[in-house]
C-alpha positions as YAML, in Angstrom:
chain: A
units: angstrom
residues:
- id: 1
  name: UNK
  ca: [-9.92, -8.95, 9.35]
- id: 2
  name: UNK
  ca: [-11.58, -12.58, 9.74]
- id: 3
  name: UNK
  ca: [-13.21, -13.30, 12.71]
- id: 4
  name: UNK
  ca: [-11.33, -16.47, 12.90]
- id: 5
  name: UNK
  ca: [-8.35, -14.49, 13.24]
- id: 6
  name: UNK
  ca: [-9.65, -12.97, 16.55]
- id: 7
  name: UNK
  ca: [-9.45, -16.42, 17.84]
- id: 8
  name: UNK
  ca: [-6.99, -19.55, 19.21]
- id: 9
  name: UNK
  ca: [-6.67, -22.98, 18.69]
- id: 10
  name: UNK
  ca: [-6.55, -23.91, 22.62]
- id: 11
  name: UNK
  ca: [-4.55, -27.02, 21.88]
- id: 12
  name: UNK
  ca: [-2.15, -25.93, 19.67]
- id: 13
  name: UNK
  ca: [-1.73, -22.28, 20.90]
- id: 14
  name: UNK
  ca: [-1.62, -20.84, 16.80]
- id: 15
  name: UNK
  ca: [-4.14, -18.64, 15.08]
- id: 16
  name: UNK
  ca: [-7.45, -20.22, 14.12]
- id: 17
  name: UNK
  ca: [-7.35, -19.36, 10.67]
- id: 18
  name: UNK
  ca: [-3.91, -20.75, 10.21]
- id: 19
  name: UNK
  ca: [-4.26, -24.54, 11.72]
- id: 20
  name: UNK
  ca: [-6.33, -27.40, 10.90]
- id: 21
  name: UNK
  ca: [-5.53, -30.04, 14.41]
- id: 22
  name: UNK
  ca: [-8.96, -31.54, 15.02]
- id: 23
  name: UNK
  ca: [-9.31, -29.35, 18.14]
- id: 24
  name: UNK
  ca: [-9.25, -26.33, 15.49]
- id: 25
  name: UNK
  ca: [-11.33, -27.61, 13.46]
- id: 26
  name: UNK
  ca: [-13.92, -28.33, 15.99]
- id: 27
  name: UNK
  ca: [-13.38, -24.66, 16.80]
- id: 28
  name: UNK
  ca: [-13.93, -23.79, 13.62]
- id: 29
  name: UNK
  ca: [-17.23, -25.23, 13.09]
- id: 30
  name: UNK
  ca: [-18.75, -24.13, 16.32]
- id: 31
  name: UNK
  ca: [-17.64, -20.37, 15.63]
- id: 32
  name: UNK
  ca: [-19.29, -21.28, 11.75]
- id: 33
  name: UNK
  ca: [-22.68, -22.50, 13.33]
- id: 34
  name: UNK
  ca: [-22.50, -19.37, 15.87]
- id: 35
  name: UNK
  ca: [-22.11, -17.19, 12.28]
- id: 36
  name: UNK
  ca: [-24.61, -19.02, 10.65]
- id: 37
  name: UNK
  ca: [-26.97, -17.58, 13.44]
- id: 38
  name: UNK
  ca: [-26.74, -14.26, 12.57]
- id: 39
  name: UNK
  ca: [-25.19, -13.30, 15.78]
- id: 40
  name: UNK
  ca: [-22.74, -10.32, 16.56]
- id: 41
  name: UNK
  ca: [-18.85, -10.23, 17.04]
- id: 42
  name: UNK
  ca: [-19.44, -9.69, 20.83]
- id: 43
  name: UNK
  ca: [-22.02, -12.63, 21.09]
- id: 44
  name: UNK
  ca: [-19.45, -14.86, 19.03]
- id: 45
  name: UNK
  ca: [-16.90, -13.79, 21.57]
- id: 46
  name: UNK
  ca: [-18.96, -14.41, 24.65]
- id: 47
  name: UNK
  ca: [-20.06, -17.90, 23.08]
- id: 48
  name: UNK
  ca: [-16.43, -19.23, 22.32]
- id: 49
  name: UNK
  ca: [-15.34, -18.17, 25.71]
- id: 50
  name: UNK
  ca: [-18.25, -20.16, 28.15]
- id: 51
  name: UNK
  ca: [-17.27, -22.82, 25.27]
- id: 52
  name: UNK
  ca: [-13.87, -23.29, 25.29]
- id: 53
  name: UNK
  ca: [-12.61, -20.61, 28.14]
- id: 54
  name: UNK
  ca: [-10.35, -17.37, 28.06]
- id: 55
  name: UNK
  ca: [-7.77, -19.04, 26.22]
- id: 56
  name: UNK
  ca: [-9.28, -19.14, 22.87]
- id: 57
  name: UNK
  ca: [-9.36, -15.32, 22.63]
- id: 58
  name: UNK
  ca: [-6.30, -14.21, 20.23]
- id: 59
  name: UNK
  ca: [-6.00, -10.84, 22.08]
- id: 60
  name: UNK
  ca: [-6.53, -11.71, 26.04]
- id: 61
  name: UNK
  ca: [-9.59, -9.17, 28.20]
- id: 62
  name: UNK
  ca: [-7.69, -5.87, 29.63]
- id: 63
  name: UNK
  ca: [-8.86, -6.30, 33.26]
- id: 64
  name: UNK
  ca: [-7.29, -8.89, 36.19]
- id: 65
  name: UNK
  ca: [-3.75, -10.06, 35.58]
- id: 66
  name: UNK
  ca: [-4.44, -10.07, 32.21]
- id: 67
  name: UNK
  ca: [-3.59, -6.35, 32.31]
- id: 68
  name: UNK
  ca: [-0.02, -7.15, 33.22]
- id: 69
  name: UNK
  ca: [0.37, -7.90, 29.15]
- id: 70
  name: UNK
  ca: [-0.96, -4.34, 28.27]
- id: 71
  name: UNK
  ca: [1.14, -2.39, 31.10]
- id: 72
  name: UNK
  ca: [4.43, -4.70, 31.54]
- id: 73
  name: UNK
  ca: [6.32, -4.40, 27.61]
- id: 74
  name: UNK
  ca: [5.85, -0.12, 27.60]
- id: 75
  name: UNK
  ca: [6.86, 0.18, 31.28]
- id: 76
  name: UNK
  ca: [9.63, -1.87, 30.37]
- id: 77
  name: UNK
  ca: [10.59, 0.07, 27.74]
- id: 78
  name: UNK
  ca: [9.98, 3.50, 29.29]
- id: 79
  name: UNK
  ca: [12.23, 2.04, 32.40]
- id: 80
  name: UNK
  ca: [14.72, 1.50, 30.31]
- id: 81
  name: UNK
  ca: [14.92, 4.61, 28.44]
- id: 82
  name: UNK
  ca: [15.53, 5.93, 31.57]
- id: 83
  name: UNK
  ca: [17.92, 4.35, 33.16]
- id: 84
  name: UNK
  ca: [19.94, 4.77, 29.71]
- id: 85
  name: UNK
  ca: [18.88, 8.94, 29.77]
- id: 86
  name: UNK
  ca: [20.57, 8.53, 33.68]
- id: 87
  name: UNK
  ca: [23.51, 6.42, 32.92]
- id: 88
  name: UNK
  ca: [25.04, 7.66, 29.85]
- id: 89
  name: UNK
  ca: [26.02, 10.97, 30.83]
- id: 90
  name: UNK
  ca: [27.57, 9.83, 33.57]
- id: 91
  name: UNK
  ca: [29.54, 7.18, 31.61]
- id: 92
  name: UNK
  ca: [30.79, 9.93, 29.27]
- id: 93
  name: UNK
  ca: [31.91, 11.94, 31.69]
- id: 94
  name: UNK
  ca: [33.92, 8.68, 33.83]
- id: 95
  name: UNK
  ca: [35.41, 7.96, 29.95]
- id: 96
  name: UNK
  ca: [36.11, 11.71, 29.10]
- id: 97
  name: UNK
  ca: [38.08, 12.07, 32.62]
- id: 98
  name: UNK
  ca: [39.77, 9.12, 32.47]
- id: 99
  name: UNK
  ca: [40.89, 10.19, 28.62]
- id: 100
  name: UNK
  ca: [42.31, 13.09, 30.21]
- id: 101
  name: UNK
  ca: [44.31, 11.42, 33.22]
- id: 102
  name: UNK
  ca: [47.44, 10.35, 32.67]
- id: 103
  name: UNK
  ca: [48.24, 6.69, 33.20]
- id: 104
  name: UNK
  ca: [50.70, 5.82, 35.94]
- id: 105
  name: UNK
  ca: [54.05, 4.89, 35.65]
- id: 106
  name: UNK
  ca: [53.72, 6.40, 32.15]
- id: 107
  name: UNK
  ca: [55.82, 8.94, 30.83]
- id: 108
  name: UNK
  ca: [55.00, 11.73, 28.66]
- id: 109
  name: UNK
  ca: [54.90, 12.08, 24.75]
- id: 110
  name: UNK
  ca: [57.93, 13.96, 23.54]
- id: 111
  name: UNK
  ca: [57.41, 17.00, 21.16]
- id: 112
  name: UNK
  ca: [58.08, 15.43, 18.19]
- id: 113
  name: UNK
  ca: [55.72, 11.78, 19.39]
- id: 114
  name: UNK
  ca: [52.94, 14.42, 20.26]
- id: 115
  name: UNK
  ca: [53.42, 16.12, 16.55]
- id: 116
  name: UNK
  ca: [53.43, 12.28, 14.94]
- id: 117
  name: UNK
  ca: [50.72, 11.18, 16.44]
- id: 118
  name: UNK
  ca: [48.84, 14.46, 15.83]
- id: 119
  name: UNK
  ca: [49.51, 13.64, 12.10]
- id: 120
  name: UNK
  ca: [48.62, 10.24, 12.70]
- id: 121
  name: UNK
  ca: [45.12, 11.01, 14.17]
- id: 122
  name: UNK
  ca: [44.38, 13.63, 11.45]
- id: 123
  name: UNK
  ca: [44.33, 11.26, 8.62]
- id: 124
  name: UNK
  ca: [41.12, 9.55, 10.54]
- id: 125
  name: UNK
  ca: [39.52, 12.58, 10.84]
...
C-alpha cells in the first residue's frame, strides 16, 4: 500500500495517488519532501494534517463525530436485520391466514373445479 494512498486531494475529494489538480500535486510534493526526511508514517500523518487539516486523511480519526462513520453503516445493518427477523414471520403468518380464508361473496369450488385445479397445480410442482 502507498502512502499516497492513505491520503486526499482536499480540493478535489479523490485519492492522492490517482489525481494530478495542482492542489494534488502540491500535496504530493510536500508528503515527498516529508519522505525524503526519513520520517515515519505517523509523523507524515501528523505533518499533512497541521498542513492541510483533517480532510486530507483517506480514512477519517475514530474519535468525535468522526466515529459516527465507524458505528452508523453496521448499526444500520444490524437494525435492519432485525426488524426483517421481527417482521417476516408475522407477514407469513397474515399471508398464510388470509390463503386459508375464504373470500366473500365467493362461492365454493365444485368437486370436479377442486380436482382440475389440483391437476392444474401439480404440473408446477
Amino acid at each position: 500500500m502507498s502512502v499516497e494512498s492513505q491520503f486526499i486531494c482536499t480540493t478535489c475529494h479523490e485519492p492522492l495517488e490517482l489525481v494530478s489538480s495542482p492542489q494534488a500535486l502540491s500535496e504530493k510534493a510536500y508528503l515527498e519532501g516529508l519522505l525524503n526526511k526519513h520520517m515515519s508514517i505517523a509523523d507524515v500523518k501528523t505533518a499533512m494534517v497541521s498542513q492541510y487539516g483533517v480532510a486530507v486523511l483517506a480514512k477519517p480519526p475514530a474519535h468525535g463525530f468522526n466515529l459516527t462513520v465507524y458505528i452508523l453503516p453496521p448499526a444500520v445493518l444490524f437494525g435492519g436485520l432485525a426488524l426483517l427477523a421481527y417482521t417476516l414471520p408475522k407477514w407469513r403468518r397474515r399471508s398464510q391466514l388470509a390463503a386459508l380464508t375464504p373470500m366473500e361473496g365467493a362461492e365454493p369450488l365444485s368437486a370436479g373445479e377442486s380436482e382440475r385445479l389440483d391437476e392444474e397445480l401439480e404440473k408446477f410442482i
